[in-house]
SERO-725403 format. One record per atom (N, C-alpha, C): residue in one letter; x, y, z. Coordinates in steps of 0.2 Angstrom, whole numbers, padded with zeros to 4 digits, always signed. Atoms other than C-alpha are relative to their C-alpha. Layout:
% SERO-725403
aXYZ
...
% end
This chain:
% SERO-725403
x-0007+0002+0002
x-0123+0061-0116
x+0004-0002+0006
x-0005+0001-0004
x-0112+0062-0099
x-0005-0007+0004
x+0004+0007-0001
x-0127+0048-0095
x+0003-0006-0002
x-0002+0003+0006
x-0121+0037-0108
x+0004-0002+0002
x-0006+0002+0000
x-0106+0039-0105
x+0004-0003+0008
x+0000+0001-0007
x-0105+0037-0085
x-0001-0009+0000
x+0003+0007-0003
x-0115+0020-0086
x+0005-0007-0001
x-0003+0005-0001
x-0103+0009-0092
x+0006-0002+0007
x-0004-0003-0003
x-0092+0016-0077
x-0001-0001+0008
x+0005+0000-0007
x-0106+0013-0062
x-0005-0007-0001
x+0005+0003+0001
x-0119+0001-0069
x+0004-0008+0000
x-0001+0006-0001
x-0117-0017-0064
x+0000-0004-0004
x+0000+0005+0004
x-0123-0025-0078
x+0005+0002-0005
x-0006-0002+0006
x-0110-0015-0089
x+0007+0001+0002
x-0009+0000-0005
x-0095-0012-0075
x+0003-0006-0001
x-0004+0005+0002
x-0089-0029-0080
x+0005+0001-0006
x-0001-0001+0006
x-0082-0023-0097
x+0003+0006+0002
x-0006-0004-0001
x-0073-0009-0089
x-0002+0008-0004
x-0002-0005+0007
x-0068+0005-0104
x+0002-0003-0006
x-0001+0006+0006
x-0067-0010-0116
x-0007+0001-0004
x+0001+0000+0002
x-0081-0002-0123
x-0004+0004-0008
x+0000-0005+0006
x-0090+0007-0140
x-0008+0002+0002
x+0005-0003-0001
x-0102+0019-0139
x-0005+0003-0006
x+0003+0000+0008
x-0116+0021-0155
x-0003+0005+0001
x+0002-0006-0002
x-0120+0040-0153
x-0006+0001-0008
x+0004+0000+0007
x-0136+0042-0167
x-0001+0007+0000
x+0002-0006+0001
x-0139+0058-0174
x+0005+0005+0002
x-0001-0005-0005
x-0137+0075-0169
x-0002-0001+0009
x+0002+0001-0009
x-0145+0071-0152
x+0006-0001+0003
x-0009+0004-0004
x-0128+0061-0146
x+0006+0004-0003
x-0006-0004+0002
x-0118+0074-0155
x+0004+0002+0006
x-0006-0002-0004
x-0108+0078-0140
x+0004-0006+0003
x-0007+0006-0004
x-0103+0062-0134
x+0007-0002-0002
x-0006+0000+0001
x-0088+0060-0143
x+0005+0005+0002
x-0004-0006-0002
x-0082+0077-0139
x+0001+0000+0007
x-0001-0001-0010
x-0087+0073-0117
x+0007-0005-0001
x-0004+0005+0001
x-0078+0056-0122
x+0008+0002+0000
x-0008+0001+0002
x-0062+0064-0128
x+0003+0006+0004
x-0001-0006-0005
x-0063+0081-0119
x+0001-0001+0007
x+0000+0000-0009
x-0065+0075-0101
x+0003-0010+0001
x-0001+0008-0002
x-0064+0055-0100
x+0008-0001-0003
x-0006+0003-0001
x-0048+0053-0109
x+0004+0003+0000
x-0005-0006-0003
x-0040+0068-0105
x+0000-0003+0011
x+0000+0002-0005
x-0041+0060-0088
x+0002-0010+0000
x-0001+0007+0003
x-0035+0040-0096
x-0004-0003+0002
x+0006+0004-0002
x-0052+0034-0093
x-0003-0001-0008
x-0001+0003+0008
x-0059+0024-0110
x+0005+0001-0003
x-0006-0003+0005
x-0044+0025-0117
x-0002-0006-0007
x+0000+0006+0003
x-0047+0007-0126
x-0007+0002-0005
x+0006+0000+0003
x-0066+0014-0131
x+0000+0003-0005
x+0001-0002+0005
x-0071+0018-0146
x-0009+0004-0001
x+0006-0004+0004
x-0086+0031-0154
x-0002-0001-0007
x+0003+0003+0007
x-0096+0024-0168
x-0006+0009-0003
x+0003-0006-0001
x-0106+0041-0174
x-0004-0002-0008
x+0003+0001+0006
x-0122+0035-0185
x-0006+0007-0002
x+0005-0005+0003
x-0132+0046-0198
x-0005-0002-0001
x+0003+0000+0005
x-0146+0044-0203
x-0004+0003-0004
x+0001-0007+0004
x-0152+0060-0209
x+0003+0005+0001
x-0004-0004+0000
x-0141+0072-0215
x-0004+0008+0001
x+0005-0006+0002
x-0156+0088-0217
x-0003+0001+0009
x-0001-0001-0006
x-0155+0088-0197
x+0009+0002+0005
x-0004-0001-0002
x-0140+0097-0187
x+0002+0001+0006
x-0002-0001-0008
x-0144+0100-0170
x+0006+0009+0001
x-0003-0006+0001
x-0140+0118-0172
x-0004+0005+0006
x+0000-0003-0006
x-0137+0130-0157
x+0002+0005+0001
x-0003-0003+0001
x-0134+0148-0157
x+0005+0004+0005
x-0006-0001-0004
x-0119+0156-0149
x+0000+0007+0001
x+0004+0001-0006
x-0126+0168-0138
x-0006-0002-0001
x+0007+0004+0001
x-0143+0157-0136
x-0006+0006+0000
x+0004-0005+0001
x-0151+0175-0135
x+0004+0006+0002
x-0004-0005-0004
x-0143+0191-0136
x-0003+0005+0003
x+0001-0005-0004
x-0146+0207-0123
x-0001+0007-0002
x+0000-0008+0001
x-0154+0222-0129
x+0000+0004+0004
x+0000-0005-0007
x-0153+0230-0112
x+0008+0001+0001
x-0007-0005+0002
x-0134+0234-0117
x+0000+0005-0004
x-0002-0007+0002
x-0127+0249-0125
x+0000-0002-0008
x-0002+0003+0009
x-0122+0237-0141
x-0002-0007+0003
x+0000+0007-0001
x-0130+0220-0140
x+0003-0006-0002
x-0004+0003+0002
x-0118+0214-0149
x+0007-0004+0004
x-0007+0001-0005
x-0106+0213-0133
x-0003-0004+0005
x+0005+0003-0005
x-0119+0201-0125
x+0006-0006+0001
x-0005+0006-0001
x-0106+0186-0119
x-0003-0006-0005
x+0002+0007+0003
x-0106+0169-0127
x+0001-0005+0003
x+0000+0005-0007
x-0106+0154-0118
x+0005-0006-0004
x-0002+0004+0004
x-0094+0140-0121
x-0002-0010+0004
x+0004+0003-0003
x-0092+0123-0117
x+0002-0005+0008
x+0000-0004-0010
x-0087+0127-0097
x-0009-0002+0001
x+0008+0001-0002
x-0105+0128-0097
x-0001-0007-0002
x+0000+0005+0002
x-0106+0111-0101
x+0000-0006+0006
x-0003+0005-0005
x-0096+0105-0086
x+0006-0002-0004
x-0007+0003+0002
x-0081+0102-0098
x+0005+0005+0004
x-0006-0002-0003
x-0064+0108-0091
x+0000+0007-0006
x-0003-0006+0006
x-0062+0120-0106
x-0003+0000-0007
x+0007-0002+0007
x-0070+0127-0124
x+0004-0006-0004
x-0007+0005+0007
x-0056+0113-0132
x-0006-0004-0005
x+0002+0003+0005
x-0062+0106-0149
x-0008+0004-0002
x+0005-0004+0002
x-0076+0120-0150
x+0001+0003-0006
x-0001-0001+0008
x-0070+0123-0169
x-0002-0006-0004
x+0002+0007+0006
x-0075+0108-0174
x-0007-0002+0000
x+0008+0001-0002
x-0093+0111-0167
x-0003+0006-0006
x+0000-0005+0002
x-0092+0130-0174
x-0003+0000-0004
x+0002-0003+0007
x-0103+0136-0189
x-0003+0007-0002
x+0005-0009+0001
x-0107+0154-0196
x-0003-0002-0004
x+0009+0000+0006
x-0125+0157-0206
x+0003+0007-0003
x-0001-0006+0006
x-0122+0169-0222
x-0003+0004+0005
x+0004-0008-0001
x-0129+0187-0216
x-0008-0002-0002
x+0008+0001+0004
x-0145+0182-0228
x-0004-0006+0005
x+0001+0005-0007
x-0147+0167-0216
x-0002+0001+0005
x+0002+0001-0009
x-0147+0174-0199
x-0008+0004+0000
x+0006-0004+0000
x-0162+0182-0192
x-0004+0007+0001
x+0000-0006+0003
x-0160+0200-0194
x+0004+0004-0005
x-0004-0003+0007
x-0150+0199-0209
x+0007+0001+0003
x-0008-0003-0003
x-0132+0202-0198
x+0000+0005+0001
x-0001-0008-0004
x-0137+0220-0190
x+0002-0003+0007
x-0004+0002-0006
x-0135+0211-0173
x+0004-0007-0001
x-0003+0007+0000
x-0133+0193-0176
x+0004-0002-0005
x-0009+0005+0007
x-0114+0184-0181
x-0003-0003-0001
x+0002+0008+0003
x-0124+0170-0186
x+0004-0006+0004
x-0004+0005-0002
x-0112+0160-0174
x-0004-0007+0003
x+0005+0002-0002
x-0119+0145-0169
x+0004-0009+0001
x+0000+0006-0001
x-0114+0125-0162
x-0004-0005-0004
x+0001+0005+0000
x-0119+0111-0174
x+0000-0008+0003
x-0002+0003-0004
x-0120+0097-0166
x+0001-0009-0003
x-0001+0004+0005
x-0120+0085-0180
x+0007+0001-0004
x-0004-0004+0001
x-0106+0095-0186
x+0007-0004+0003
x-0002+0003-0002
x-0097+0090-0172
x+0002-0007+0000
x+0000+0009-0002
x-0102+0071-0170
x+0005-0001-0005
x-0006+0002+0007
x-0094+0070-0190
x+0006-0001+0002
x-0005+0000+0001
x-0079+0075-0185
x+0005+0000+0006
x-0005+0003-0008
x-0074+0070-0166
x-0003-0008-0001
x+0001+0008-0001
x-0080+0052-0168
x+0006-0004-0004
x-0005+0005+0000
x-0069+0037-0170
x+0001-0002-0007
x+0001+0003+0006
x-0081+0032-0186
x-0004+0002+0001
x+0009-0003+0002
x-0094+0038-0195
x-0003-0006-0006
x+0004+0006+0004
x-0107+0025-0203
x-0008+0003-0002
x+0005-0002+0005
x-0122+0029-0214
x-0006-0005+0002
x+0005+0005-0001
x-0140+0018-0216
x+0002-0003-0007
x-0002+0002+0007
x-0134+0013-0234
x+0006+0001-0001
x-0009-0003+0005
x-0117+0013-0244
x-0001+0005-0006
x+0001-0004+0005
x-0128+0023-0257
x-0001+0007+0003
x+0000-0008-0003
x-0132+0037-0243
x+0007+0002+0000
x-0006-0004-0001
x-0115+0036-0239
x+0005+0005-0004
x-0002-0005+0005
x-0110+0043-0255
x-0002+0006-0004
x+0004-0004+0000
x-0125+0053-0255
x+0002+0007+0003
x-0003-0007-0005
x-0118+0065-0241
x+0003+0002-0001
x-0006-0004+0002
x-0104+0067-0248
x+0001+0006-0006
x+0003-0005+0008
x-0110+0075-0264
x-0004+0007+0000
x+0001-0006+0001
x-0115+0093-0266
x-0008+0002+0000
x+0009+0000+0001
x-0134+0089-0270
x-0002-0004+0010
x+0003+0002-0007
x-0135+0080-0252
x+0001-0001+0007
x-0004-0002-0006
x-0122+0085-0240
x-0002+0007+0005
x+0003-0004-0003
x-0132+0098-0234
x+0005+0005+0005
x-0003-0005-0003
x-0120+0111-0233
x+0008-0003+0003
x-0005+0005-0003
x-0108+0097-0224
x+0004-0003-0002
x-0002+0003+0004
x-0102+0090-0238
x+0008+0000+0001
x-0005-0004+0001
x-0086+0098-0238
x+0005-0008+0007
x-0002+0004-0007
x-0083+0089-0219
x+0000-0008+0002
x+0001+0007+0001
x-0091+0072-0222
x+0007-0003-0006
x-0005+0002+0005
x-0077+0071-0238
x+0005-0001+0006
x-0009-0001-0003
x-0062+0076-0227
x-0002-0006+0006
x-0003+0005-0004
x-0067+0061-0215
x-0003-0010-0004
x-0003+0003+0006
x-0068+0049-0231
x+0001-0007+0002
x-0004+0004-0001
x-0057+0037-0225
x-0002-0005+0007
x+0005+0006-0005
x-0068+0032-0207
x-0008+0001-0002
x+0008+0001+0002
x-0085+0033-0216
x-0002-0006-0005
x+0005+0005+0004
x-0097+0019-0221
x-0005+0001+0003
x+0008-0002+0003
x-0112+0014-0227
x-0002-0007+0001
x+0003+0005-0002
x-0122+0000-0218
x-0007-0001-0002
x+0005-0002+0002
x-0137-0005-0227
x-0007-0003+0004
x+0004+0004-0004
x-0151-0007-0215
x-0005-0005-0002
x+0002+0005+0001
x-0162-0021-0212
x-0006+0000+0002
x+0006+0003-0004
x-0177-0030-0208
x-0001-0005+0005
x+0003+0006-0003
x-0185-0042-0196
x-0003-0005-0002
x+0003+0004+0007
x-0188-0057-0210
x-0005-0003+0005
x+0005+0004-0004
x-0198-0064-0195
x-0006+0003+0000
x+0007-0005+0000
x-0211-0050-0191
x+0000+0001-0008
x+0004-0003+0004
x-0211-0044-0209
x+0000-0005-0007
x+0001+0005+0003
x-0213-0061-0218
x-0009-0002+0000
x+0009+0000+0001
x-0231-0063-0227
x+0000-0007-0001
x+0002+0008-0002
x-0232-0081-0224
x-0003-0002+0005
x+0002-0001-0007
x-0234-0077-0207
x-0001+0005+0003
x+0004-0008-0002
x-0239-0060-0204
x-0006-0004+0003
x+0008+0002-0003
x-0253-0062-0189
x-0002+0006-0003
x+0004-0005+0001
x-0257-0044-0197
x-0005+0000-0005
x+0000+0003+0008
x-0262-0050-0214
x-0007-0004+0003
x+0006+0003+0002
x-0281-0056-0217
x+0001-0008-0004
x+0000+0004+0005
x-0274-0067-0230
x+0009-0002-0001
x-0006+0002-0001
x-0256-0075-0230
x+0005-0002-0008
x-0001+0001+0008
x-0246-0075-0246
x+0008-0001-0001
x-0007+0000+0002
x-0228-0079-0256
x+0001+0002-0006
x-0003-0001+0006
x-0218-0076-0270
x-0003-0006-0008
x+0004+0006+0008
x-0225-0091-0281
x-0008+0001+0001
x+0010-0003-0004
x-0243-0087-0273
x-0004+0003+0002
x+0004-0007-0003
x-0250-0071-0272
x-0006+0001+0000
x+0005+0000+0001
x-0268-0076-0271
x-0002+0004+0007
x+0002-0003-0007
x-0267-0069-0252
x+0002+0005+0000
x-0002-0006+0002
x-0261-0052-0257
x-0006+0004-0005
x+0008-0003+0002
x-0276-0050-0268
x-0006+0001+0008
x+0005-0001-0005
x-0285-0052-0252
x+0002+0004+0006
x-0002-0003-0004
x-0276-0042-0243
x-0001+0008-0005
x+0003-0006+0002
x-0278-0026-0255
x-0007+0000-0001
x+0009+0000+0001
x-0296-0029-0256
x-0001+0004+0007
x+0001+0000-0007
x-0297-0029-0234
x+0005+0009+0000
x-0003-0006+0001
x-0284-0012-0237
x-0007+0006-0004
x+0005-0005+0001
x-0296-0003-0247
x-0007+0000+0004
x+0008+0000-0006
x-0312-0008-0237
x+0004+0004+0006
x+0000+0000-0005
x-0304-0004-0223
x+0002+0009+0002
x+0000-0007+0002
x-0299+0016-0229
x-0003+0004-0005
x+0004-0003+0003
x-0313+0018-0239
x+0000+0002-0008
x-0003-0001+0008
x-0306+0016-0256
x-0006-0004-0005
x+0007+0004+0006
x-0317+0009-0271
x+0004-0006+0000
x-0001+0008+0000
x-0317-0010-0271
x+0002+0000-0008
x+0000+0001+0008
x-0308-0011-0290
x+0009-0003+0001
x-0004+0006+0001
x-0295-0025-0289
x+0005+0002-0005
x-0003-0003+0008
x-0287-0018-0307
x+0003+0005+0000
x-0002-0007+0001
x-0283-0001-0301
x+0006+0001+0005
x-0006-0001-0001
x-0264+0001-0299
x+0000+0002+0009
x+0000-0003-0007
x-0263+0006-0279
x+0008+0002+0006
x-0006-0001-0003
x-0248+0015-0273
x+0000+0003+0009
x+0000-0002-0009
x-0243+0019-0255
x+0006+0004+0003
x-0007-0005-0004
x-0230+0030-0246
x-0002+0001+0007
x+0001+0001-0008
x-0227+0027-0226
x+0008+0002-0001
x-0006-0005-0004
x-0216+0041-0216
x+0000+0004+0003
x-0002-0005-0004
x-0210+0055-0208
x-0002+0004-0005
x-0002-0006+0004
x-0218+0070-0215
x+0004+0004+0000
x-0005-0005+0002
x-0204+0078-0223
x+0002-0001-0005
x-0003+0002+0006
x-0195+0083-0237
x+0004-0006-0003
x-0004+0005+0002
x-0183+0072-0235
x-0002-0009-0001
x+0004+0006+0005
x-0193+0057-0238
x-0004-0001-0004
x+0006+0001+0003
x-0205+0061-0251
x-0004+0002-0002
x+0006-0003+0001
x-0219+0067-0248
x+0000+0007-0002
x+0001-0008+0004
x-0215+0084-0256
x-0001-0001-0007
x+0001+0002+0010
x-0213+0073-0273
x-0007+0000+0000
x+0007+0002+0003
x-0229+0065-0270
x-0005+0008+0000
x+0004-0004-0001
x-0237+0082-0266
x-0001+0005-0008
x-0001-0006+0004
x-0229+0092-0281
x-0003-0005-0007
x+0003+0005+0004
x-0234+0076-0292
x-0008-0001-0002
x+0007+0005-0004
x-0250+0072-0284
x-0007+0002-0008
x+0005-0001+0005
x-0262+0082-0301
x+0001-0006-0006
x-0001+0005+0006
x-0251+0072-0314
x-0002-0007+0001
x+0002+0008-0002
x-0255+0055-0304
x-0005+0001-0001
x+0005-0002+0002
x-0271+0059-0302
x-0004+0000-0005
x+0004+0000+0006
x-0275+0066-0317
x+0002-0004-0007
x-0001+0006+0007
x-0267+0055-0331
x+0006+0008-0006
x-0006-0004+0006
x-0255+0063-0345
x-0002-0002-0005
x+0001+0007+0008
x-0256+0059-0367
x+0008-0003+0003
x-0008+0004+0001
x-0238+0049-0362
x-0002-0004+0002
x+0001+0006-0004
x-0247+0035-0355
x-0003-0003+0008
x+0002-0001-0007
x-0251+0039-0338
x-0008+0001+0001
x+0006+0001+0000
x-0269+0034-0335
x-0005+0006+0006
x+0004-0004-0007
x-0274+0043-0318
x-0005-0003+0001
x+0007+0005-0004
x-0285+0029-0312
x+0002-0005+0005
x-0004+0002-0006
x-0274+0025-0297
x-0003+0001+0004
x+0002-0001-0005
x-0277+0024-0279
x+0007+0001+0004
x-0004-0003-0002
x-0267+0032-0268
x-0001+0000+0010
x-0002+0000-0007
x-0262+0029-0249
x+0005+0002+0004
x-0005-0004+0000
x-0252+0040-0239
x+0000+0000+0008
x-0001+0001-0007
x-0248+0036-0220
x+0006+0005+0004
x-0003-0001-0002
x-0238+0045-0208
x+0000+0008+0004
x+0001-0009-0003
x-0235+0063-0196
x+0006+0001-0001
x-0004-0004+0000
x-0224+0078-0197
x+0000+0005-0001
x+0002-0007+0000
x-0225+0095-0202
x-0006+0001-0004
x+0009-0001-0001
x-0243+0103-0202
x-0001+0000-0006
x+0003+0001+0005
x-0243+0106-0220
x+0000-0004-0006
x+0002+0007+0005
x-0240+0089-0227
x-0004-0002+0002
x+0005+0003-0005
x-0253+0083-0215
x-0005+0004-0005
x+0005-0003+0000
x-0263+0096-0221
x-0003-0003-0008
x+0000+0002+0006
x-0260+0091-0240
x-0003-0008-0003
x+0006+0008+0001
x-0264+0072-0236
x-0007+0000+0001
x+0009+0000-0002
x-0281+0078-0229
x-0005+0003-0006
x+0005+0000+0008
x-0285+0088-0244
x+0000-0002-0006
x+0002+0002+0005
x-0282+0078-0256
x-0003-0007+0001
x+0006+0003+0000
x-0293+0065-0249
x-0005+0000-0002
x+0009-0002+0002
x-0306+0075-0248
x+0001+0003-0008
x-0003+0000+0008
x-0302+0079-0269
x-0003-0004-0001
x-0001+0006+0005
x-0303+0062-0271
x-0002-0005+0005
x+0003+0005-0002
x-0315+0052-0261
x+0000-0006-0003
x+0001+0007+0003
x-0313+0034-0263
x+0006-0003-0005
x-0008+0002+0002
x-0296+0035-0272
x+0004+0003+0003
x-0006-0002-0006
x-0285+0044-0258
x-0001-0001+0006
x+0003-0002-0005
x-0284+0041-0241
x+0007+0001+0003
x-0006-0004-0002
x-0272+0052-0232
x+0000-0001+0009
x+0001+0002-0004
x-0269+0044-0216
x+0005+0004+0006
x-0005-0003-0004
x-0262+0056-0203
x+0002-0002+0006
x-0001+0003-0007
x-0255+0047-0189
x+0005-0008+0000
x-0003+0005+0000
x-0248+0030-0187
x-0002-0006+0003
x+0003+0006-0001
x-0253+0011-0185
x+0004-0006-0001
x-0004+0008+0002
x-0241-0005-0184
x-0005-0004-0007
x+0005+0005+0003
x-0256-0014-0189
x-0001+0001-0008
x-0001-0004+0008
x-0260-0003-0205
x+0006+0002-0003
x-0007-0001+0003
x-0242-0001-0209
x+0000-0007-0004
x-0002+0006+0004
x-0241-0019-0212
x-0005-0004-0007
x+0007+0001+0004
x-0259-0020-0221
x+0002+0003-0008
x+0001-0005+0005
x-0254-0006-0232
x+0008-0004-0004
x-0008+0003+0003
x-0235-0015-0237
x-0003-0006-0004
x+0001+0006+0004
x-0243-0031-0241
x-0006+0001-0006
x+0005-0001+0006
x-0259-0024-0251
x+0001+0004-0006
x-0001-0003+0006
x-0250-0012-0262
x+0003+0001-0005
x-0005+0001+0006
x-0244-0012-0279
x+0005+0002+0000
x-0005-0002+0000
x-0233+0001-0278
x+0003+0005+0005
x-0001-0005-0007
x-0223+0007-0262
x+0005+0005-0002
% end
């Protein structure tokens, strides 16, 4: 962050532009730049002109830091273990540290609240509510995090900043991810003519070992294993799909499931392949090539 924020200040190809400029802090990661920005640079009228853009793109991430990082049982009461502020930092003073602050219920912390106040630095926390503006990946997440099912706790603090929040709906590359020209694609296909799409989910299951059957619906999911995208639906689903239902639901699918993250969705793609040789293939890892294979050959993503 004081990286970041220095370079427009030293760096020759960006020292032309002066403090004329806006800095796009994503996540919790860049959560403190707004706060060096406003704590140290224009408490000394340096950037004054510049602006902090602070995007989310998932709310289920907070960059959460506890307040003391470890306390000392080699005191009398470890409860009088110091706390560090943001001095330690290299800022001038703890200013605008309530706006970082969070306490965890007693049931939360990790001895239940016999030693630990649950105190603790979000860093996402922060970013929300020291930045200039906050912008979303969508105008539907925008309104998503606002709300009680998807604020994650935060919701409270995304509402009360309302007023500089949007919702920017992200985009593609029409040029890479255009199947008229995809070099990835075996077969090259359009909207009026989807003979090359057949031939690309055929080269798709050849090429993850699925059963060559043309006719059989073939759904796909590429991500970040984790809740927040999915794959816990697809896991908690996965018998009903599967297996079929009397409501119409045939269970004669194929199923493709690409991507890494926590051990036991990984571990879940892998068993239910093995399940279900030749209709599942749980692809743990990641592959441009296959990403694009798997977009263009699937029925249903």
């Amino acid at each position: 962050s004081w990286a970041a924020l220095e370079a427009p200040l030293v760096l020759p190809a960006i020292a032309p532009f002066g403090d004329k400029v806006i800095f796009i802090a994503n996540d919790w990661q860049c959560g403190l730049v707004p706060l060096i920005l406003t704590s140290h640079y224009r408490r000394w009228k340096v950037f004054g002109p510049a602006r902090c853009l602070f995007v989310i793109h998932n709310m289920g991430y907070h960059g959460n830091f506890p307040n003391p990082q470890m306390y000392n049982y080699d005191l009398p009461d470890p409860r009088d273990t110091p706390k560090w502020s943001f001095c330690d930092l290299g800022l001038a003073d703890n200013a605008y540290y309530d706006l970082f602050k969070w306490v965890f219920k007693e049931e939360e912390r990790g001895d239940g609240g016999v030693v630990d106040d649950g105190e603790c630095i979000k860093l996402l926390l922060g970013g929300i509510q020291m930045a200039d503006r906050v912008v979303t990946v969508s105008p539907s997440y925008k309104e998503e995090i606002m709300s009680d099912q998807g604020g994650w706790q935060l919701e409270h603090n995304v509402r009360q900043r309302s007023d500089r929040l949007d919702g920017i709906l992200n985009g593609i590359d029409t040029t890479q991810w255009n199947p008229e020209t995809d070099k990835f694609l075996p077969a090259c296909f359009n909207a009026k003519n989807l003979t090359g799409k057949a031939v690309c989910k055929q080269r798709l299951q050849e090429s993850l070992g699925l059963r060559q059957e043309p006719d059989a619906p073939l759904v796909a999911f590429i991500g970040r294993l984790a809740p927040q995208k999915g794959i816990d639906v697809i896991a908690e689903s996965f018998g009903w799909l599967m297996g079929g239902d009397d409501q119409g639901v045939l269970g004669d699918c194929q199923l493709v499931m690409m991507g890494s993250g926590q051990h036991e969705y990984a571990e879940f793609m892998r068993s239910a392949e093995g399940q279900h040789k030749g209709r599942v293939c749980g692809y743990v890892g990641f592959s441009s090539e296959m990403e694009h294979l798997i977009i263009a050959g699937a029925d249903i993503l």
